[in-house]
N, C-alpha and C positions, 0 to 999 in steps of 0.2 A: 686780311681776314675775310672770310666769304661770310656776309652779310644775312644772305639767304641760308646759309645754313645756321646761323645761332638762330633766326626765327624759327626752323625748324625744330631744333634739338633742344633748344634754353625756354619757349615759350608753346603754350597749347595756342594752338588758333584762336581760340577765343580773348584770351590776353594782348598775343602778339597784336592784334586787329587795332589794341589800344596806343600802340606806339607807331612810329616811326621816325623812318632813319633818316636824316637829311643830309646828302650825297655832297653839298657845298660846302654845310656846315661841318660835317663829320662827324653828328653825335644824333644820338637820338632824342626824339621830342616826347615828352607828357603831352598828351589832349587837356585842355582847359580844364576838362572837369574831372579831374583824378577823384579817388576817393581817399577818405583821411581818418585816421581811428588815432586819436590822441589817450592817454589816461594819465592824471595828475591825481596824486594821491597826497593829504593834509593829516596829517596828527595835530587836533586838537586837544588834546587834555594826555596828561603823562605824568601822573600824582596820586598821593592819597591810594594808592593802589587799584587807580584805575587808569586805562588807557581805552583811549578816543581817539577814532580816525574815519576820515570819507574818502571816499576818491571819487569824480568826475570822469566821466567815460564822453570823449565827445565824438561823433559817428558824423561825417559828409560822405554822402554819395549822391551828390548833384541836386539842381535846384536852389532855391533861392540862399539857405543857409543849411547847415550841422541843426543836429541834436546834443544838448550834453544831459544826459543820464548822472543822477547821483545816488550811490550806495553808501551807508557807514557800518562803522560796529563799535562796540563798546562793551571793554575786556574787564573783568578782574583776574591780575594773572594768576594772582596769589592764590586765590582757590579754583583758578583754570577754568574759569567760568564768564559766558556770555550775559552781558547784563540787558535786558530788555525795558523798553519803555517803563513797565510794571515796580521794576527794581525803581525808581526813581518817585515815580507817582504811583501810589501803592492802592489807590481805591479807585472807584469809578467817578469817585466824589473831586476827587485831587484832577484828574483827567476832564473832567467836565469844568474844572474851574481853568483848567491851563487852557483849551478851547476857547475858555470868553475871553481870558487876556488874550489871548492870538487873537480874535476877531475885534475888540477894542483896539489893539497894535494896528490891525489894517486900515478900522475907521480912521484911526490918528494917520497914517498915510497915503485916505483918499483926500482928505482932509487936505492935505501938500497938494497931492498929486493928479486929480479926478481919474487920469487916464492910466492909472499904474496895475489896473487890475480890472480884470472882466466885469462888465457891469452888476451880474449874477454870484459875484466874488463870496457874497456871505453864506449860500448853498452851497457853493465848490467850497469852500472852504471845511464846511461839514462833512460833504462827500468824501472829499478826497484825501481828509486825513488819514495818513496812515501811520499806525505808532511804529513801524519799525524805519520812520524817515526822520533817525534821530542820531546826535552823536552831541555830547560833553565839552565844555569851553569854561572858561575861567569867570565867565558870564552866568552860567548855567545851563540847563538843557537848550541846546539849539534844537527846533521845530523845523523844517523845511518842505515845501512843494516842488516837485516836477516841473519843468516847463510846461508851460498848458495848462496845467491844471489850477488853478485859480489868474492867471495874471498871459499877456499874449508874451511872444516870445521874446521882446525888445525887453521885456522887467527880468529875464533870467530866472533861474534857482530863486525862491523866494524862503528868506528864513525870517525865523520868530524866535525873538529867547524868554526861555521862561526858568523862573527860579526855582529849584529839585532842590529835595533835601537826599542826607548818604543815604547810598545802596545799603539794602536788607546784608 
């Protein structure tokens, strides 16, 4: 097999630059720092006529570690509709109260841990809530942050369960 020609025909220069061929070996080698797009996807709740799921998107492309990214959704099929944060916690009042048990949950696990969360953790906390970073469990609403955004990257995905009554 000519060598030289799959790098031409099978790879752009720019890619090919990432490999190479080891003539002893007879196989080609990965660079240390390949890039990696993983996505694992979780069904949490599939009852009562609704369905809950997230998936985890995790992204390396070199440097110390990956990013994992989390998205969910939360279905009723039955009327073919997306349920939103709203559906669950129906006021501004119910949303403000699910907030201080999230922020009381974290006190309770600086509490354990000093180091589990950015020192500034009860602002981020505020900030970076965002109601569509939410999916359904047998628990009740799971709550979740972003890497980064309230806790460093060693604490992961950070979730909160708070108890929801049925969708409208």
């Amino acid at each position: 097999m000519n060598y030289l020609n799959l790098y031409t025909e099978l790879y752009n220069h720019n890619a090919a630059e990432y490999y190479f061929f080891d003539e002893n070996a007879s196989y080609f080698e990965k660079p240390e720092n390949e890039n990696e797009n993983t996505t694992k996807y979780s069904v949490t709740y599939d009852k009562n006529g609704i369905f809950s799921y997230y998936r985890d998107n995790y992204v390396y492309t070199g440097g110390a570690h990956g990013i994992t990214t989390r998205t969910s959704r939360t279905f009723d099929p039955v009327r073919g509709k997306v349920l939103r944060l709203r559906d669950f916690l129906r006021s501004e009042e119910e949303v403000e109260l699910a907030k201080k048990d999230i922020l009381k949950q974290a006190e309770e696990r600086m509490k354990e841990n000093p180091s589990i969360f950015f020192n500034d953790y009860k602002e981020l906390l505020k900030k970076n809530f965002n109601p569509e970073n939410f999916y359904v469990s047998d628990k009740g609403l799971i709550i979740y942050y972003q890497q980064y955004d309230i806790a460093p990257y060693s604490t992961g995905i950070v979730e909160f369960s708070v108890p929801y009554k049925a969708p409208r």
